[in-house]
C-alpha positions as CSV (number, residue, x, y, z in Angstrom):
1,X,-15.3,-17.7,-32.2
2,X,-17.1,-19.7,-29.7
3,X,-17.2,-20.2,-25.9
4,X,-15.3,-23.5,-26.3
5,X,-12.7,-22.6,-28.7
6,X,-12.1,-19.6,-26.5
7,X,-11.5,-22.2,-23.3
8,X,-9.0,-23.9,-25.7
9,X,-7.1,-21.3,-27.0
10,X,-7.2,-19.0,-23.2
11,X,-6.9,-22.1,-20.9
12,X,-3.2,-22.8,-21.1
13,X,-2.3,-19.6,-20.5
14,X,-4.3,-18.9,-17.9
15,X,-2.7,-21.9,-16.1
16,X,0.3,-20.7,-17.0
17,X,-0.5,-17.5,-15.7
18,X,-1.2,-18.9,-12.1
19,X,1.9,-20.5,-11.8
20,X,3.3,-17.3,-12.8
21,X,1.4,-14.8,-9.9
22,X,3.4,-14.1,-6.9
23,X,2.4,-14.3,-3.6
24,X,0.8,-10.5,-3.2
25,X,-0.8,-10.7,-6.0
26,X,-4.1,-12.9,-4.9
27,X,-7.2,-10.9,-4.6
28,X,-8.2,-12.5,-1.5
29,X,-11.4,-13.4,-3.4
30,X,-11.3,-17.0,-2.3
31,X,-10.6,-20.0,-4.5
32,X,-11.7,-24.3,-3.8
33,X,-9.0,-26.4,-6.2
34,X,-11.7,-29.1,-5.2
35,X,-14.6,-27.9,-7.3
36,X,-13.0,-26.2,-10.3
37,X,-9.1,-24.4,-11.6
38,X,-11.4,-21.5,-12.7
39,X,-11.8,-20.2,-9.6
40,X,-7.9,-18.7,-10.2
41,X,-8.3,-14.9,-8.7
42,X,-12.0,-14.1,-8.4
43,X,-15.1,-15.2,-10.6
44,X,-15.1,-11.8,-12.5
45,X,-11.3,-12.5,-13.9
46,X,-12.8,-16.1,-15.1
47,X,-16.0,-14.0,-16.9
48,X,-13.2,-12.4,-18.8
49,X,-11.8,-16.2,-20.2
50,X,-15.0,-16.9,-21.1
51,X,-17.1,-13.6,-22.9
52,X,-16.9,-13.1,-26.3
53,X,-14.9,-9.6,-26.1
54,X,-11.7,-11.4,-25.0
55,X,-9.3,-10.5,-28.0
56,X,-6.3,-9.7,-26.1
57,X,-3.0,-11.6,-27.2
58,X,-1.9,-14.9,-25.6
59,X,1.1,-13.6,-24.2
60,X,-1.4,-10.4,-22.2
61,X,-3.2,-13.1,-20.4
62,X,-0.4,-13.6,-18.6
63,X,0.2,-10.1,-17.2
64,X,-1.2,-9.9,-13.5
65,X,-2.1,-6.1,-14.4
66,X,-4.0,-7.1,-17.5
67,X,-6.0,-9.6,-15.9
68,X,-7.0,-7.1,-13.0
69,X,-7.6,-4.5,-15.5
70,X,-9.9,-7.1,-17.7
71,X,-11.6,-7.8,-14.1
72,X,-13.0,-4.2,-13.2
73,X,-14.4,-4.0,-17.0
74,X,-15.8,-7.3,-17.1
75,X,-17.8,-7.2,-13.9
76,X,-18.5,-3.6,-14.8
77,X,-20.1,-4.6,-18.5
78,X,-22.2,-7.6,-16.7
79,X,-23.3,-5.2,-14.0
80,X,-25.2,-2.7,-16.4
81,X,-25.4,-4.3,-19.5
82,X,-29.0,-3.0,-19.6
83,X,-27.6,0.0,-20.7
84,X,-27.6,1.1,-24.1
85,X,-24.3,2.9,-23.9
86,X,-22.4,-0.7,-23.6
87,X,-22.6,-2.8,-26.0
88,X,-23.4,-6.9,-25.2
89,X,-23.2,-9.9,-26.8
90,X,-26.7,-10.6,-28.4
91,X,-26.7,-14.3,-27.4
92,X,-26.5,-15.9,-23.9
93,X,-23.0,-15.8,-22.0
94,X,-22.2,-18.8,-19.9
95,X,-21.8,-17.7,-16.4
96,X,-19.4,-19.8,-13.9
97,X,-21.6,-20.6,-10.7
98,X,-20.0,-18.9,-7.8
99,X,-21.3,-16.5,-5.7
100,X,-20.1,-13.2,-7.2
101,X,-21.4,-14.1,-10.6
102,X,-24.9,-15.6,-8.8
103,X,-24.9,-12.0,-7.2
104,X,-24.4,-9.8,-10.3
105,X,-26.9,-12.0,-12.5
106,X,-29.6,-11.8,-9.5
107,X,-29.1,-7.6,-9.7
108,X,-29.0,-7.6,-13.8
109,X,-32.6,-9.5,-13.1
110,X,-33.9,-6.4,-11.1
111,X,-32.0,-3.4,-12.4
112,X,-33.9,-0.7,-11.0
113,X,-32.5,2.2,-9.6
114,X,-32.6,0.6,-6.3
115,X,-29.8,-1.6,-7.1
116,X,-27.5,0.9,-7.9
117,X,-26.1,0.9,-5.1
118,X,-25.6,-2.9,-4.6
119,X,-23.6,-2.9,-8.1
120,X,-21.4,0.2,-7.2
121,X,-20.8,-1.8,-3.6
122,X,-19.3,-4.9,-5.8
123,X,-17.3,-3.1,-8.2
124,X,-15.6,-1.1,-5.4
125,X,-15.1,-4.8,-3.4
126,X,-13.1,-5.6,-6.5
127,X,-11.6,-2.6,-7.5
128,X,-10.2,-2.7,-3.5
129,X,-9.4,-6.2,-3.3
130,X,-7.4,-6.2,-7.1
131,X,-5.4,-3.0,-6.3
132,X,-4.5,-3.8,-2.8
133,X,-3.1,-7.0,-1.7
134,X,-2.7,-6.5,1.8
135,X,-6.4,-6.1,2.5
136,X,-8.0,-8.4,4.6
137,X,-10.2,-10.6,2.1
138,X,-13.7,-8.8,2.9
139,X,-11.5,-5.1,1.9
140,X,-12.1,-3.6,5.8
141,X,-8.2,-3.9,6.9
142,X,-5.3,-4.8,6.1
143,X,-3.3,-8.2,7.1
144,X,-2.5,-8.0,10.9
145,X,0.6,-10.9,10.7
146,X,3.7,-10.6,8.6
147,X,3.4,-12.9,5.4
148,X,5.9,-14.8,3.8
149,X,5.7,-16.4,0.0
150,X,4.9,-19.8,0.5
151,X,4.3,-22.6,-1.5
152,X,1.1,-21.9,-2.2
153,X,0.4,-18.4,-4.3
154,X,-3.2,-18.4,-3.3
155,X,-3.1,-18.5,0.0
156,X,-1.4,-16.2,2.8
157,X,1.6,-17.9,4.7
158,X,3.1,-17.1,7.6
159,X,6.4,-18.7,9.6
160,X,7.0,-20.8,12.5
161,X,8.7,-17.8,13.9
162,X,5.4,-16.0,13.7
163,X,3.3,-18.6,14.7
164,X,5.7,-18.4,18.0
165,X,5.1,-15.3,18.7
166,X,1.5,-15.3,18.4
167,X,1.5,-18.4,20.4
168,X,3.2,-17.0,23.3
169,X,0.8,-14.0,23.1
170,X,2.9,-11.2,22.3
171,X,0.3,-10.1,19.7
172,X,-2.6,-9.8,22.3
173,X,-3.2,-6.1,21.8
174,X,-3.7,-6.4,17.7
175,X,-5.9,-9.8,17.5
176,X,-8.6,-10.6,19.5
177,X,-8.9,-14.6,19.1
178,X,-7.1,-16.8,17.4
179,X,-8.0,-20.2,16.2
180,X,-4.8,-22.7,14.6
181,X,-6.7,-25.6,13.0
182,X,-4.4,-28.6,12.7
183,X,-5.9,-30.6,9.9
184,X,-3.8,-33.8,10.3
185,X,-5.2,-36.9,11.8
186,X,-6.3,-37.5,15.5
187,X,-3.0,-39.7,16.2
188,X,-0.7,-37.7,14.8
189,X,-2.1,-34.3,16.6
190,X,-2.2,-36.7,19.6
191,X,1.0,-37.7,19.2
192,X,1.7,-34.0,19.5
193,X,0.4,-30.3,18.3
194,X,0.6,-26.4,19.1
195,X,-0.5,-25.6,22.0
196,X,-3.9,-24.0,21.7
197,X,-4.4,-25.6,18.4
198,X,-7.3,-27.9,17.7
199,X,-8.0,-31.0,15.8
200,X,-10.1,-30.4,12.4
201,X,-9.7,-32.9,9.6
202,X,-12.9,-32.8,8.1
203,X,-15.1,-31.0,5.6
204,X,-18.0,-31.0,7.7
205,X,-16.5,-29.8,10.8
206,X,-15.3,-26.5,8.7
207,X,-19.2,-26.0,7.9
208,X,-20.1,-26.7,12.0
209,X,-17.1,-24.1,12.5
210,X,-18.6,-21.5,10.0
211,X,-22.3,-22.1,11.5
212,X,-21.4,-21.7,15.1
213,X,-19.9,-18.4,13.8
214,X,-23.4,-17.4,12.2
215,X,-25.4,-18.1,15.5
216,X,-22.2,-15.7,17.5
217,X,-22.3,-12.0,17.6
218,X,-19.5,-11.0,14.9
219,X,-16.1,-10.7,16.2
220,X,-14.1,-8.9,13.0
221,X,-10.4,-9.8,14.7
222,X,-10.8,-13.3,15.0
223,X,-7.8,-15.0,12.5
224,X,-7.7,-18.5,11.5
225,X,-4.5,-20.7,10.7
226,X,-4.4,-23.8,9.0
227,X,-2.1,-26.3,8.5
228,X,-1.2,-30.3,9.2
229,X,1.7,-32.1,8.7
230,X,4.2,-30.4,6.0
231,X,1.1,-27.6,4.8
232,X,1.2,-28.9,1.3
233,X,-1.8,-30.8,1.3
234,X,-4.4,-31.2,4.0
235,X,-4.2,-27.7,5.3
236,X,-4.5,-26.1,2.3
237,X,-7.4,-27.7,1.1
238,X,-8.8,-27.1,4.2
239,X,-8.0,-23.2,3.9
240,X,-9.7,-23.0,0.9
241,X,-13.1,-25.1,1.4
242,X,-13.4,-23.0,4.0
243,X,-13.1,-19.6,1.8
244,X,-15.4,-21.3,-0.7
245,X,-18.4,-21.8,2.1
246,X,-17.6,-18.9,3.8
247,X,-17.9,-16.7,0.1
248,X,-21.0,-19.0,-0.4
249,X,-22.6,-18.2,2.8
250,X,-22.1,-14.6,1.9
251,X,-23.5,-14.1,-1.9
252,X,-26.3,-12.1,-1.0
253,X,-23.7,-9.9,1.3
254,X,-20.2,-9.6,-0.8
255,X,-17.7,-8.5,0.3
256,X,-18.6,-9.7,3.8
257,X,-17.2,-13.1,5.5
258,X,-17.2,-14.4,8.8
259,X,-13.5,-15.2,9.1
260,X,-11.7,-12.5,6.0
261,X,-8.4,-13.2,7.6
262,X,-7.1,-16.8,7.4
263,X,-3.5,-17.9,7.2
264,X,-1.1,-21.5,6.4
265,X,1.5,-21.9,8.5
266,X,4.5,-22.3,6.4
267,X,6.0,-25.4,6.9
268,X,2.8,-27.1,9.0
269,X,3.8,-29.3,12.2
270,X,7.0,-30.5,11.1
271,X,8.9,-27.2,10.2
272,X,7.3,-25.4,13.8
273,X,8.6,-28.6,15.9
274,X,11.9,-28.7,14.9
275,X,12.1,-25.0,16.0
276,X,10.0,-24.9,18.8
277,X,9.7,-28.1,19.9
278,X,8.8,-26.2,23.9
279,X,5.5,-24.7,22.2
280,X,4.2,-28.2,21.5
281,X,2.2,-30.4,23.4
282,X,3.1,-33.3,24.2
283,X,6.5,-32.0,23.0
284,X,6.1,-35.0,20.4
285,X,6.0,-35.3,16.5
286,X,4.2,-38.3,14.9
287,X,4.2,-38.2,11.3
288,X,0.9,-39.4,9.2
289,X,3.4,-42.5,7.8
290,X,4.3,-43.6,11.0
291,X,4.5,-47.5,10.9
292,X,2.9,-48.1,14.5
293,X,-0.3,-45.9,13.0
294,X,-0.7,-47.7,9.4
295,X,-4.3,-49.0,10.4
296,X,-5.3,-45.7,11.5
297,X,-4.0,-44.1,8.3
298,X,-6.1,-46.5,6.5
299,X,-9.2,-46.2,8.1
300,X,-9.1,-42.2,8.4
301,X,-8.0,-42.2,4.7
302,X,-11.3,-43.8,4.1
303,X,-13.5,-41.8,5.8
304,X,-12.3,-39.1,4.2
305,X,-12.7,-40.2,0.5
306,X,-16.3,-41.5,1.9
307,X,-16.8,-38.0,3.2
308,X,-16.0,-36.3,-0.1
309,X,-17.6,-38.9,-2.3
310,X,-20.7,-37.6,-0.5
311,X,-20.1,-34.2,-1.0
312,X,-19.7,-34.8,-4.4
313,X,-23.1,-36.6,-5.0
314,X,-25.2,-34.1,-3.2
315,X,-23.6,-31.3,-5.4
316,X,-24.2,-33.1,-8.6
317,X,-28.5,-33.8,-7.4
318,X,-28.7,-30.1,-6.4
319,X,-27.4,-29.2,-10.0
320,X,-29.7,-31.5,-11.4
321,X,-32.3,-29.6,-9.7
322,X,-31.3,-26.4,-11.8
């Protein structure tokens, strides 16, 4: 069997599979819906999709366990493959493009014994990161806000209620800065936000975010929160393009990140006004479809599908390069 009829026979069930996972379950290993589904749990679970030693039953695939099993011996097989003791495929494997794969290819290329180390270092990232949920996504500690299962099983959610309590401070002596990221528009977080919070709604202001951060000494309790209007959509995205750079930023460095504990507020705006309306300023709610703001919508709408249209070209010549 091929590459491709693996794809179709796996791929349904591996979609399946993700609306399956529960909320604990995610590896933390960061995930971008934008670019590609495959990046479901971490790139090593999609190696096992897509290598010829995939055999397992349809109904296995499924099994959270089974897929975290097939991850340790999948990225274990890639890492030393140059030994004799495993056996390989003879013929060239097709290798997603994200930055734990990039990593263990660019170590397979030198495998001296100096790398021995860097390969153990990865396996154990993913051994931690699979086998305990409520790490922080870099492995170093665990979560430091109480989670809830939202409506997103990827990412880590939190409630207005503890949102409240972090906004009023009475979680000073466990975090050292917080940053809430409000990803709707500029007249509907002018119309109205958290106090504290500020206004990001772009891509590029998530990469000017994670490059001040690189030119900073490293602050390892500084949590992000994300969310816009309802959290379904905007904030979310948002969350998890800025996973994907951060994870990119890092490939020569994995585990390591410069913000490994990010959040959604459950609910966004909406759900956090309507309980504590006193912790908003101005104590105001605008929503994206209001009808004095329909211009506005329009022309932020735009610059936002301009914005990614962009994104998408200069990704598509850099492949072209390769």
């Amino acid at each position: 069997m091929d590459d491709e009829e693996i794809r179709g026979v796996i791929t349904p069930f591996i979609k399946t599979a993700n609306s399956e996972i529960s909320h604990d379950v995610d590896s933390g290993l960061g995930w971008d819906r934008d670019k590609d589904w495959t990046f479901l749990f971490s790139s090593s679970r999609i190696a096992a999709v897509i290598m010829d030693d995939v055999t397992k039953s349809k109904s296995s695939m499924c099994s959270p366990s089974e897929i975290r099993r097939q991850e340790r011996h999948i990225v274990r097989r890639r890492l030393f493959s140059n030994q004799e003791s495993i056996s390989v495929s003879k013929r060239p494997l097709e290798v997603p493009d994200t930055p734990i794969m990039k990593k263990i290819s660019d170590i397979n290329i030198n495998s001296d014994e100096n790398n021995v180390d860097a390969k153990d270092s990865i396996i154990d990232a993913v051994d931690r990161l699979s086998d305990e949920p409520d790490l922080i996504a870099d492995g170093s500690r665990s979560y430091s806000l109480p989670t809830v299962i939202g409506k997103h099983n990827d990412l880590k959610s939190i409630s207005c209620h503890t949102m409240a309590t972090l906004v009023r401070g009475n979680y000073s002596n466990e975090i050292e800065n917080v940053t809430i990221i409000d990803c709707r528009y500029p007249y509907e977080y002018n119309g109205g936000h958290i106090k504290g919070a500020v206004n990001l709604y772009r891509r590029e202001e998530i990469k000017k975010l994670l490059s001040r951060h690189r030119d900073q000494s490293a602050d390892k309790n500084h949590i992000i929160i994300f969310h816009c209007e309802f959290s379904s959509e905007r904030g979310p995205k948002m969350y998890r393009f800025l996973q994907s750079e951060d994870r990119d930023l890092h490939k020569d460095n994995y585990p390591q990140l410069y913000y490994p504990e990010v959040y959604l507020l459950d609910g966004g705006y909406k759900a956090f006004f309507e309980s504590y309306k006193e912790l908003c300023e101005p104590d105001n709610y605008t929503p994206m479809l209001h009808n004095d703001y329909v211009e506005d919508l329009r022309h932020f709408r735009d610059t936002s599908k301009s914005w990614a249209a962009g994104e998408k070209r200069h990704h598509s010549r850099q492949a072209l390069r390769f």
